[in-house]
N, C-alpha and C positions, 0 to 999 in steps of 0.2 A: 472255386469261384467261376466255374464253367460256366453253371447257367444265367449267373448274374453279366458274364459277356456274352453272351449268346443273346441275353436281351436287350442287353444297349445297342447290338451289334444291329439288331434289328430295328432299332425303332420301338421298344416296349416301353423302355424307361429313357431316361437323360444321361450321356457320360454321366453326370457330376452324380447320376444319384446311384452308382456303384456299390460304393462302401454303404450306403441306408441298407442298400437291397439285398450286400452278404450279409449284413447283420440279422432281418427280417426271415433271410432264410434259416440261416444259422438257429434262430429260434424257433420258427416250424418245423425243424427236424429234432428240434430237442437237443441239441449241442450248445456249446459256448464257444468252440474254437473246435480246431486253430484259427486264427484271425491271415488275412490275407498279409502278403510281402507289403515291405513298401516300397518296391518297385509298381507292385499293380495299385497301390492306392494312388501314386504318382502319376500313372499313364494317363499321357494326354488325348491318346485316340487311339483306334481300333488297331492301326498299322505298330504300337507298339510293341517290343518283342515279351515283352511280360503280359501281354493280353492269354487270355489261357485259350489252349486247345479248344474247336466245340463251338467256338464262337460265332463259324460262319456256317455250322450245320444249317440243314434244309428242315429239319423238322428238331426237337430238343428230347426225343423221347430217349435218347440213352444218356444224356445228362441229368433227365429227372430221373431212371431206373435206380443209380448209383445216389441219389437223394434219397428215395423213396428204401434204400435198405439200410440206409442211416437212418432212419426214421424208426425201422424197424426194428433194429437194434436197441435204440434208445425208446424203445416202447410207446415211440407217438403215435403208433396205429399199428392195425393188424395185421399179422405176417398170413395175408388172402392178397389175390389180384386185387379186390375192389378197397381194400384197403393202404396198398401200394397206391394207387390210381387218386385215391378221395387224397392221399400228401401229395402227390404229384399237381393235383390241379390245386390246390390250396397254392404250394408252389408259385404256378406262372399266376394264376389270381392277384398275388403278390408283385408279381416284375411286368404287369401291364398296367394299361388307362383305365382310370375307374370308368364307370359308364356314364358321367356329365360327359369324359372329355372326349370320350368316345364317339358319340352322339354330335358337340361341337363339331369334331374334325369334319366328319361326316357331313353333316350341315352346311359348315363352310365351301367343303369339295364338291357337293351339289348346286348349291349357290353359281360359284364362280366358275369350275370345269366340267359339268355336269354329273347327270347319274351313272355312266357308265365309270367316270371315275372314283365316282363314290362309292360304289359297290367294287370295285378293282382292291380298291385301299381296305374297304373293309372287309371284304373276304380273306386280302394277305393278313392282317393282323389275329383274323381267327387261328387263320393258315399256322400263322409264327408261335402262338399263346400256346397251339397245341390246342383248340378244341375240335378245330376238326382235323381225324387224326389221317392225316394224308401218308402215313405209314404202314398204317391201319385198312388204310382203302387199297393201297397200291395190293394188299392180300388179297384181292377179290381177284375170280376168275373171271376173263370176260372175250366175247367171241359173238361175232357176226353169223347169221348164217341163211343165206339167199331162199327163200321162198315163193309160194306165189302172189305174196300178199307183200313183196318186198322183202331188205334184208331187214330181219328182227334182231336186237342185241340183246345178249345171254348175261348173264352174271349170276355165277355162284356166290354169295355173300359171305367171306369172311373174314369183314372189318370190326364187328359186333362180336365183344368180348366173351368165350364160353363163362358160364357160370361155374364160381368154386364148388365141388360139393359138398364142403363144408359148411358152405354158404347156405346151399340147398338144403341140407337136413337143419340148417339150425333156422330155416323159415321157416320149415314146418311146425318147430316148437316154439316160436316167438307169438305173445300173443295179439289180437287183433286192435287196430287204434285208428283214430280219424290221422289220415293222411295230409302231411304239409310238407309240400307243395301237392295239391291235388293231384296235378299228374305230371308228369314230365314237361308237357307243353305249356304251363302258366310262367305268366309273366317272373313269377314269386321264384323260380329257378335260378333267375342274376344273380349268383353270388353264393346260393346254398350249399354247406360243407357237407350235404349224402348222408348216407346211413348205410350200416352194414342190416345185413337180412336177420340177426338178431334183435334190431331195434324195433317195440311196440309196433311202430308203423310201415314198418317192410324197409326192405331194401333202396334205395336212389342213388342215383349217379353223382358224384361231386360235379358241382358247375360255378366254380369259385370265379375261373376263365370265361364264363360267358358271358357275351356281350349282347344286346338287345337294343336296338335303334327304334324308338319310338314313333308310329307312321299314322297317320288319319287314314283309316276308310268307312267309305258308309259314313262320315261323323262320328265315326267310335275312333277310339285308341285303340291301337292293334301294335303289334312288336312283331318285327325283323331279325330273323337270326339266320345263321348258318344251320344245315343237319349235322353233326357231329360223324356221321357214317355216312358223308354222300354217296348219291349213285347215280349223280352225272355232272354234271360239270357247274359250280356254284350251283349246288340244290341248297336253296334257301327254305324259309320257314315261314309264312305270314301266320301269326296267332292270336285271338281276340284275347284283351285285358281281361276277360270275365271268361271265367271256367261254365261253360257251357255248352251243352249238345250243337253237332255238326248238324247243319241245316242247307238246302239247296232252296232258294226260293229269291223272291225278288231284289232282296236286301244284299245276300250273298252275291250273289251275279253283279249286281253294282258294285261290291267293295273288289270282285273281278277287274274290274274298267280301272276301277280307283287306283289300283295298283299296277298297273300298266299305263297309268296316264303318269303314275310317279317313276317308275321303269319301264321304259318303253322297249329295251333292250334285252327284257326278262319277256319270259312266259309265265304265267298263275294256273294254279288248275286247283279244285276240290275235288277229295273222293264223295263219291255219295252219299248218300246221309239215311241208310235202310242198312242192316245186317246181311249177311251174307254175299252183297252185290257193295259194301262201303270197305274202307279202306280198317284198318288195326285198329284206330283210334281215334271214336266217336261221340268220347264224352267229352271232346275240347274242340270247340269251334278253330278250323285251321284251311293254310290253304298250302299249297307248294310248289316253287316254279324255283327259275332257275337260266343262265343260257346256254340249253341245251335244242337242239332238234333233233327231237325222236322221229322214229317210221312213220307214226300217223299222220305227221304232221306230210311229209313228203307222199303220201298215197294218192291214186289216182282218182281224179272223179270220174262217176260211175255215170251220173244222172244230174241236169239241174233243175231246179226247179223254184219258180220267183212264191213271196208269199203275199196278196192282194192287198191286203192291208197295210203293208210294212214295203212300199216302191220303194227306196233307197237300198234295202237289202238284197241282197243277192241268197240264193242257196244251193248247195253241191251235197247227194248222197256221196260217200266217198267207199271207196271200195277196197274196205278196211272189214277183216273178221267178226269185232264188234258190229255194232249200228250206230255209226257218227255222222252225225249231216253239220257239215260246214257253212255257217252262216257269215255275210262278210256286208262291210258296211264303212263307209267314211264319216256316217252321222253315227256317233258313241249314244245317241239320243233314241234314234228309231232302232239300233241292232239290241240294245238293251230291249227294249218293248216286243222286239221278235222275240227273242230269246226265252222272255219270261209269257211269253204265248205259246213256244211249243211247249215248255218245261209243264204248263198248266195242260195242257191239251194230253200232252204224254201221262200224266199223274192220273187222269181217269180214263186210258185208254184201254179197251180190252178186244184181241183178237180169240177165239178160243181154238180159230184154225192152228194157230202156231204157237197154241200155250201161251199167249201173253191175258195175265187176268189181274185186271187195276188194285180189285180190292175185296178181300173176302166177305162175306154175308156181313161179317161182325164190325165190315168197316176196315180191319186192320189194311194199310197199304200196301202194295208191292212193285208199286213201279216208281223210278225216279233217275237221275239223270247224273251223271259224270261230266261236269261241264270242265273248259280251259279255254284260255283266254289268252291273245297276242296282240301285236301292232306287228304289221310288214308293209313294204313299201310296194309299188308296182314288180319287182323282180322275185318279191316274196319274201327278199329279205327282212330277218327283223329288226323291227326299229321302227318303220315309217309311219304313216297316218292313216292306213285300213287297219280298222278292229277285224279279228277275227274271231272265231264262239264254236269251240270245237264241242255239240252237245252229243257225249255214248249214249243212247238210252239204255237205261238197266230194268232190270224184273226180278225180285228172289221169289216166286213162286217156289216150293220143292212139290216133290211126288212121292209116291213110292218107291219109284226106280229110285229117281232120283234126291233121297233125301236132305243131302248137304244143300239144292239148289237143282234147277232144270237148267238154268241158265249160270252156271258154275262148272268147275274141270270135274268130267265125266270120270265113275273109277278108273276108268283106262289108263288113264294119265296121273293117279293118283302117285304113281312111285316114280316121280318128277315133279310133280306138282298138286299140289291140293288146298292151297290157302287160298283165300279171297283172291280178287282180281282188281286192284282196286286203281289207283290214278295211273299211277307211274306204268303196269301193265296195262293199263288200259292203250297208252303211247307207242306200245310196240318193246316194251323194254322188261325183259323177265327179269325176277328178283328170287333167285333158286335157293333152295335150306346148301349149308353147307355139308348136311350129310351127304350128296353127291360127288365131293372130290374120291370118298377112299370107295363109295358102290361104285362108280362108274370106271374108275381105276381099275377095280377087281373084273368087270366086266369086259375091260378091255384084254386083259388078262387071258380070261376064258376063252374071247371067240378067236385068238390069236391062238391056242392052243385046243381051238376046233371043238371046246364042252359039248354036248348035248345039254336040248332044252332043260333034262332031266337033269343032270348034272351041277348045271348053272342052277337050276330051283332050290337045292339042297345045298349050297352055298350060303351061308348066313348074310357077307355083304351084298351076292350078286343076286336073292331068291328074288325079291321085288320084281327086278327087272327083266325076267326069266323070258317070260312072251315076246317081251318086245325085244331084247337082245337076241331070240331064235329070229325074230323078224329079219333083224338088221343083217344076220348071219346067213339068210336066206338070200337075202336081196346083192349080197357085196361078200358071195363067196371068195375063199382065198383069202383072207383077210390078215394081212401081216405088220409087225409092228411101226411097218413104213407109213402104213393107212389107217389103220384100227384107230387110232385116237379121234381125226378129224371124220371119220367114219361118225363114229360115237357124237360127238358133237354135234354134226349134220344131223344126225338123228334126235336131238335133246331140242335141236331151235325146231323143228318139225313138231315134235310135243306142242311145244309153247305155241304153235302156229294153230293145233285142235286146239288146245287151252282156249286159247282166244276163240275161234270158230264156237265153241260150245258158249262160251259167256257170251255172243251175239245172240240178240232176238229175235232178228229176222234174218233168217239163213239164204244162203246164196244158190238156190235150189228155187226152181216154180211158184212152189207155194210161199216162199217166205219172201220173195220178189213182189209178186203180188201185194202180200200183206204191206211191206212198208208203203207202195203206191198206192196202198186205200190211206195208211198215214197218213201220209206227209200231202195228198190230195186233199186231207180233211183241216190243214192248217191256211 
């Protein structure tokens, strides 16, 4: 009956609704008993001594583990992680607020103590349900590390569950079907009990536990969730009711404001909405903020510069590795109309000095924009009554060289990095594969034990990193187990610092200085 106190303990259910709730489990695991004491059906509150163990856990994941293999036993799902996982959230599905009452609370706590505490409340009860799995997060590696573009923050990602390979080979022979819930990010997720990767339509996560808060932007319905795998501090989720391509244009940028006029205490940002310069997932219109301050947001301005049309505005190039020009404004009316002027202006812009080219013969586009959005007050804190409009501009042109991208992570940097560059990087905040804990281990290894380049190459974990670890070994000879690690490190946010550098447009070099000043001159 662990988990059934463990939820009342919390605030998921009611004392009185105990005994429903062991019963309710008792049947999703496929059992009938045993039936609780009647000591604990008796208990009047939490402080009683028959309340069970578990109860005042921080997170419920090893109360549902020891569910989830009762289950499995009694053959209520698959003895795989993701069939442990689909009982487990079925589970707390069961010992939380449906999502009317969820959405009331919410409502009310906005109403009456505002949104900061509306979002306080509702992130703990994701916190508590177990969807976002903050046991799961605390696995991620993560580390600062001073540059000249500022300190950037590093994390290695291993919150995101590996996949079974049982799983794996039985996607490969599962045959193809229309997919429900479209993607992950549809509204249609509240409540859906998953699929294992043998099922017609592939594999999904159970989201029995998830909760969605219904919000207006733009005059659409849009949904409020939690990420299940944050990567910074309440990373939330805005996503449109209608499964539909990610789009940067006048409409989006408004539902930007719209959502920072409802959380003034959050940030919003979209990834871009082109391939190779946009974010994982582009076939669901979405946005993601959160109260976090990343690096970008703390970088220095470089240059200002007003826009003629738009007096109320203010603008600052910022001197950031991308190309982010800081727009700010106390009228939400005129910074909006700025915004959707350069975002237009930047769409048919073409340098060919510095590789940047709008649009090929055929039309297709290549340029578009990483916008993010705030309120801070005079001291810059957030919260206050200046909008602010952080716009990266992006380009996927590729080349030859460079075929993933010219404005993408160069091979160099390929064995650290190589996937898109998309919102959350764009801020200053790397999102590393967790193949790096056991390479970068083993390389710590090697230059502690003086390898040569040659040696390190024919290494299976360390070959990748071979060049760049004689680098590091060149540079911070001696290198012993006292140092080798943050050695290593300093050298990984250094990557992520080119990363970024090569995913700007206008480089900080003569010619690309130039270029932006014929921009940002032309708005």
């Amino acid at each position: 009956m662990g988990i059934v106190d463990y939820a009342a303990n919390h605030g998921l259910i009611g004392w009185a609704d105990r005994v429903w709730g062991a019963n309710a489990v008792l049947e999703a695991v496929g059992a009938t008993g045993p039936g609780p004491s009647d000591a604990w059906v008796l208990a009047e509150g939490p402080d009683s001594p028959a309340v069970t163990k578990g109860a005042t856990a921080t997170a419920p994941d090893d109360l549902l583990a020891t569910l989830a293999e009762v289950a499995v036993d009694n053959g209520c799902t698959a003895d795989t992680a993701s069939g442990r996982d689909r009982i487990a959230m079925r589970v707390m599905g069961l010992l939380m607020p449906k999502p009317s009452e969820v959405e009331a609370t919410f409502r009310d706590l906005l109403a009456q103590s505002g949104p900061k505490a509306a979002t306080d409340w509702f992130y703990r009860i994701c916190c508590d349900a177990g969807y976002v799995r903050r046991t799961a997060i605390a696995r991620n590696v993560c580390w600062n590390t001073q540059t000249s573009w500022g300190s950037l923050e590093i994390t290695i990602n291993l919150s995101k569950p590996e996949k079974d390979p049982r799983e794996i080979a039985a996607a490969g022979k599962a045959p193809a079907g229309e997919k429900y819930p479209a993607c992950q990010l549809c509204i249609e997720n509240e409540g859906y009990s998953g699929r294992a990767a043998t099922d017609p339509m592939g594999a999904h996560p159970a989201r029995q536990n998830l909760r969605i808060i219904p919000i207006s932007l733009g005059g659409e319905r849009w949904g409020l969730q939690y990420s299940p795998y944050a990567y910074f501090n309440e990373h939330c989720i805005a996503m449109s009711a209608r499964h539909r391509p990610m789009h940067v244009d006048r409409a989006s940028l408004s539902c930007l404001f719209d959502f920072v006029d409802l959380l003034p205490h959050y940030f919003i940002g979209s990834n871009a909405d082109l391939p190779v310069v946009g974010g994982s997932i582009l076939s669901h219109d979405h946005f993601q903020g959160g109260a976090h301050v990343f690096p970008m947001m703390r970088a220095a301005t470089a240059e200002r510069f007003s826009l003629p049309d738009f007096p109320e505005v203010s603008g600052e190039v910022l001197h950031w590795p991308l190309s982010v020009l800081r727009l700010s404004s106390q009228s939400r009316d005129q910074l909006l109309d700025a915004c959707d002027h350069v975002v237009a202006a930047w769409r048919g812009w073409s340098d060919e000095s510095v590789g940047v080219i709008a649009h090929d013969a055929d039309g297709t586009p290549h340029n578009t924009v990483t916008p993010i959005v705030r309120r801070v007050d005079a001291q810059g804190n957030v919260g206050g009554t200046t909008y602010e409009a952080y716009l990266a501009l992006r380009c996927n042109v590729t080349s030859a060289e460079h075929p993933l991208g010219v404005f993408h992570p160069h091979e160099e940097w390929h064995h650290i990095k190589r996937e898109n560059i998309g919102l959350i990087e764009v801020m200053g905040l790397a999102i590393l594969p967790p193949r790096l804990v056991g390479e970068l281990g083993r390389v710590e290894e090697l230059l502690v034990a003086g390898a040569t380049r040659e040696e390190m190459a024919a290494d299976p974990l360390a070959s990748s990193h071979a060049d760049w670890a004689a680098q590091l070994a060149e540079e911070n000879p001696g290198l012993t187990t006292a140092n080798v690690h943050q050695v290593v490190r300093d050298g990984v946010g250094l990557v992520f610092s080119h990363v970024l550098e090569d995913a700007g447009v206008f480089k900080w070099d003569e010619a690309g200085r130039a270029a932006q000043k014929r921009f940002v001159a032309s708005l």
